[in-house]
C-alpha positions as CSV (number, residue, x, y, z in Angstrom):
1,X,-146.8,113.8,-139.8
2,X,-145.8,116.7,-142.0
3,X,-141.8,116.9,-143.4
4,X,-142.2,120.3,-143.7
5,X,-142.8,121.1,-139.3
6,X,-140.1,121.2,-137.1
7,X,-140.1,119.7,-133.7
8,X,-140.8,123.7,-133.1
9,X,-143.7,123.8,-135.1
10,X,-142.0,126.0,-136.8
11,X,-142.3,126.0,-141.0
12,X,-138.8,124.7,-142.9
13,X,-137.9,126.1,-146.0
14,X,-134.1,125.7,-146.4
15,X,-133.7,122.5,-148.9
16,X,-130.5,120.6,-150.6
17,X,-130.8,118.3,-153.2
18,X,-128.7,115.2,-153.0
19,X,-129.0,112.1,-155.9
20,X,-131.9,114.1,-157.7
21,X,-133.7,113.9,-154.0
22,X,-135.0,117.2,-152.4
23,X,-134.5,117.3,-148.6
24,X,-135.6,119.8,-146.2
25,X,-132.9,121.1,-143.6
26,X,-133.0,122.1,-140.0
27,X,-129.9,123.2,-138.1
28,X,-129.6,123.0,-134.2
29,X,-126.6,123.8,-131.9
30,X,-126.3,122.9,-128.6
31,X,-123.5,123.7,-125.9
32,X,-123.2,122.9,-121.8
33,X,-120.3,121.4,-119.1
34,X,-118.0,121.6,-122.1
35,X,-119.7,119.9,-125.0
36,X,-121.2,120.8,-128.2
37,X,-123.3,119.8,-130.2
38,X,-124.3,120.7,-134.0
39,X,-127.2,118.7,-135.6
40,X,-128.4,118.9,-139.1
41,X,-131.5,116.8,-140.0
42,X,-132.2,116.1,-143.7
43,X,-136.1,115.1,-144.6
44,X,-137.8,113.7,-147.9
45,X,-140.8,112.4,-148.4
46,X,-140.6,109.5,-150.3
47,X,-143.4,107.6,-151.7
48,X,-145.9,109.2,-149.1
49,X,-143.3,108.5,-146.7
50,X,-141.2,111.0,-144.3
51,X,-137.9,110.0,-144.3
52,X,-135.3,111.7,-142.1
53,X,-131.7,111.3,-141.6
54,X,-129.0,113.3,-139.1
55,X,-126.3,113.8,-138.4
56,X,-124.7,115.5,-135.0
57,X,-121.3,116.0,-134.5
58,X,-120.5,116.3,-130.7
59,X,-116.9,117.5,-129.7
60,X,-115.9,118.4,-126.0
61,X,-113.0,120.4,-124.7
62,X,-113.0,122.9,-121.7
63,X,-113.5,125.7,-124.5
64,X,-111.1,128.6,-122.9
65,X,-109.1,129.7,-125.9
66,X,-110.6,127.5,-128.4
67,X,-109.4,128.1,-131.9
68,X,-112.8,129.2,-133.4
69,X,-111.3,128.9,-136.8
70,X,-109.9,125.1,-136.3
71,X,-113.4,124.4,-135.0
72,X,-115.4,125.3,-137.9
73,X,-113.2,123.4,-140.5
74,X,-113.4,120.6,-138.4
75,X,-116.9,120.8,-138.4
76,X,-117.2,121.0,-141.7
77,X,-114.7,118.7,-142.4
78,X,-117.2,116.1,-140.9
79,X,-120.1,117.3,-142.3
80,X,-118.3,117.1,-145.8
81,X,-118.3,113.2,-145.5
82,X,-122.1,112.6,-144.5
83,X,-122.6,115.4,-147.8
84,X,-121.1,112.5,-150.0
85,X,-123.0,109.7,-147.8
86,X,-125.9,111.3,-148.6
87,X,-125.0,112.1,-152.4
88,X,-124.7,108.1,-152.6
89,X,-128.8,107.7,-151.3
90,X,-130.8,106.4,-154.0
91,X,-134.5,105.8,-152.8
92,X,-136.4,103.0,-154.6
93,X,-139.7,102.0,-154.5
């Protein structure tokens, strides 16, 4: 298993440190009958190990005269708190 493949097989570059710990980041959106849905997966490996951890924020409405604007902060409003979840990792051995 490689960190560093996507699901895509697709090569990931984009990384974020949190706690000192590298991650490798995907992003995925996905919309249909009124829901969407906005992943970001975070990988490390850790002591030979790939790690992963994600985070999806669903939100449904019907999406006619959305407030694009009031969607996107509330995004990443929520994404904001798993930032400072994730600051708080420390992986031990």
């Amino acid at each position: 298993k490689n960190c560093l493949i996507s699901q895509d097989k697709t090569q990931l570059n984009q990384t974020k440190v949190f706690g000192g710990q590298e991650f490798i980041v995907t992003n995925t959106q996905d919309a249909g009958a009124g829901n969407r849905y906005d992943t970001t997966v975070y990988r490390a490996l850790v002591n030979d190990k790939c790690l992963e951890i994600a985070q999806t924020v669903h939100t449904s409405s019907d999406w006619n005269g959305i407030d694009q604007q009031a969607y996107e902060k509330s995004v990443g409003a929520a994404k904001g708190v798993f930032n400072n979840i994730l600051a708080s990792f420390q992986f031990t051995n």
